[in-house]
Phi, psi and omega in degrees: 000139172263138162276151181239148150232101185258042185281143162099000214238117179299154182254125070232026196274002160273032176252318165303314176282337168297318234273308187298324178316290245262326196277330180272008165093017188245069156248137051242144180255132151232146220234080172289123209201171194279187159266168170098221209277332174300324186266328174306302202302313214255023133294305179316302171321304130016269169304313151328317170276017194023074195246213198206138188219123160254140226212133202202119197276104143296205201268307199296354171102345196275168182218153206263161146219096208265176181208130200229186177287143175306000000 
């Protein structure tokens, strides 16, 4: 499985670097991320690609987001 890890990363490029994965075939991705606007944005996307998004809180705030084929 491939990892992303785009926490600390301005937006819009953990949207971008999701974005290239998903257009290069590497799926299923998962995708460590911030709270706010990076993690709505890369759902949305998600969703736009009819992708499957499974979503996981860690403790630390941070959050897991894998994403796979429908």
């Amino acid at each position: 499985m491939n990892k992303l890890d785009v926490c600390g990363l301005s937006c819009p490029l953990p949207v971008l670097k999701v974005s290239e994965a998903i257009k290069a075939g590497q799926l299923p991705v998962t995708v460590v991320t911030e709270p706010g606007a990076p993690r709505e944005n890369i759902k949305r996307l998600a969703a736009t690609n009819k992708l499957q998004v499974r979503e996981t809180a860690r403790e630390d705030g941070i959050y897991v987001l894998e994403l796979s084929r429908a």
